[in-house]
C-alpha positions as CSV (number, residue, x, y, z in Angstrom):
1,X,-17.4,29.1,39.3
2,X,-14.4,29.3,41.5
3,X,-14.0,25.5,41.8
4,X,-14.0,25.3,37.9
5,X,-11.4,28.4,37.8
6,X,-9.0,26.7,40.2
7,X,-9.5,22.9,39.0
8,X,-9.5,24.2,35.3
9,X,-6.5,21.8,34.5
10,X,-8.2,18.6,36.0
11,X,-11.1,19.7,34.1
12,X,-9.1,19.3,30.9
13,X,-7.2,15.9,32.0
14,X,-10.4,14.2,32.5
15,X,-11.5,15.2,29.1
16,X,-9.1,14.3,27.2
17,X,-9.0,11.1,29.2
18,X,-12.1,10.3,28.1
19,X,-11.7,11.5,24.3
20,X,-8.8,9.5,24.5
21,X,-10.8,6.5,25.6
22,X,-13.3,6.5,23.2
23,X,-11.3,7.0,20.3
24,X,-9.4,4.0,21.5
25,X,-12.4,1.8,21.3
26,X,-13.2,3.1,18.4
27,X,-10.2,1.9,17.0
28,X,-9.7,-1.5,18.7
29,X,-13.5,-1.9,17.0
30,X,-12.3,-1.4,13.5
31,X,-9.4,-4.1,13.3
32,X,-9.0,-6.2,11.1
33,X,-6.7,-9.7,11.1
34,X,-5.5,-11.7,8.4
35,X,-5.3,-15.7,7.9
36,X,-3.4,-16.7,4.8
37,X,-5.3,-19.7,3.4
38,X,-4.5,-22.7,0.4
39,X,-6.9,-22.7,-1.8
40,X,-7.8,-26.7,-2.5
41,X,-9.9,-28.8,-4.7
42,X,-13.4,-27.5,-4.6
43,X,-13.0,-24.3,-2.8
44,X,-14.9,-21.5,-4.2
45,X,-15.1,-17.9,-2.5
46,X,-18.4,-18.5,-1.9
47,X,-17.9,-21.2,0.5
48,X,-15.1,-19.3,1.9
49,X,-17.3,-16.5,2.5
50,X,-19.6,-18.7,4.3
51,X,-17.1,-19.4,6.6
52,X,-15.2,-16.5,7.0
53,X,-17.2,-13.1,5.9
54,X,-19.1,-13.1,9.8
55,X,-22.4,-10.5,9.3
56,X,-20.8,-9.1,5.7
57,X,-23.3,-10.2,2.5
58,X,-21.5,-12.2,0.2
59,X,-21.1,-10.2,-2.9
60,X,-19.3,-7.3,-0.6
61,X,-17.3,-9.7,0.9
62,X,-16.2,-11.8,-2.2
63,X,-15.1,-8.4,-3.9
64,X,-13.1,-6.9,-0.7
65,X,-11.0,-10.8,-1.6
66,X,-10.6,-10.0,-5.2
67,X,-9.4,-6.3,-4.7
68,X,-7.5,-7.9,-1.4
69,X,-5.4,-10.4,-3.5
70,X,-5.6,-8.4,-6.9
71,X,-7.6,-10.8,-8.4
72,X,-8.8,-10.6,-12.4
73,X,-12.2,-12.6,-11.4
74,X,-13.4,-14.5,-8.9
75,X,-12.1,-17.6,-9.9
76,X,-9.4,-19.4,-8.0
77,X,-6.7,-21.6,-8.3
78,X,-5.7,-24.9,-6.5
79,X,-2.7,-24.1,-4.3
80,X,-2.8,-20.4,-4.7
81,X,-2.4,-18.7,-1.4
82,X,-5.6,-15.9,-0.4
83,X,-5.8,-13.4,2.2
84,X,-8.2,-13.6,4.0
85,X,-9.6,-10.9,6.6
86,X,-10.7,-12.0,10.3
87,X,-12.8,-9.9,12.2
88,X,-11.0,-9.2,15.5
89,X,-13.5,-10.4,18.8
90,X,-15.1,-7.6,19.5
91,X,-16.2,-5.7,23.0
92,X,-19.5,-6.2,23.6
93,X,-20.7,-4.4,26.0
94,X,-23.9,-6.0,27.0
95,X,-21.5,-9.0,28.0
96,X,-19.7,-6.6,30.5
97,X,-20.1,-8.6,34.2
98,X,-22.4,-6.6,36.5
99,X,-23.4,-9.4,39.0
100,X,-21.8,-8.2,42.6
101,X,-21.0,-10.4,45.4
102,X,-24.4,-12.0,46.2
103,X,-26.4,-11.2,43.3
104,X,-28.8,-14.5,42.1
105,X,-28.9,-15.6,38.7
């Protein structure tokens, strides 16, 4: 109890290190990037969602674009401009390295 008592201030550094870490990666886990892109002849958001939505279904993503670009329906228009959201890479961490020097594949 003594050790606690006298390190009580390190105690709390290294907590709120690692509360500090975690909501960090919580964070960095959320963001979201944008691609402006021209809609052309024969683009629908359907393909576009194909494309871009990643592991979002289709409906959800196609109505996150409407709201996105203030859209009155799901139609678009040749030339108009759309933003689109991009899934920043994400940290997996099942793809963290872990061999050492001397480990065998």
């Amino acid at each position: 109890m003594q050790i606690i008592k006298n390190n009580s201030y390190l105690i709390i550094i290294v907590v709120l290190c690692i509360v500090f870490t975690m909501v960090g990666i919580n964070k960095m886990e959320q963001e979201v990037a944008y691609q402006n892109v021209t809609v052309s002849e024969g683009d629908t958001l359907w393909n576009y969602s194909i494309q871009y939505a990643n592991n979002v279904p289709t409906d959800k993503w196609i109505k996150e674009i409407v709201k996105l670009n203030q859209l009155s329906s799901t139609e678009i228009q040749v030339g108009k401009e759309l933003r689109i959201p991009i899934k920043t890479p994400q940290f997996n961490q099942n793809e963290v390295a872990t061999n050492t020097t001397g480990d065998k594949e």
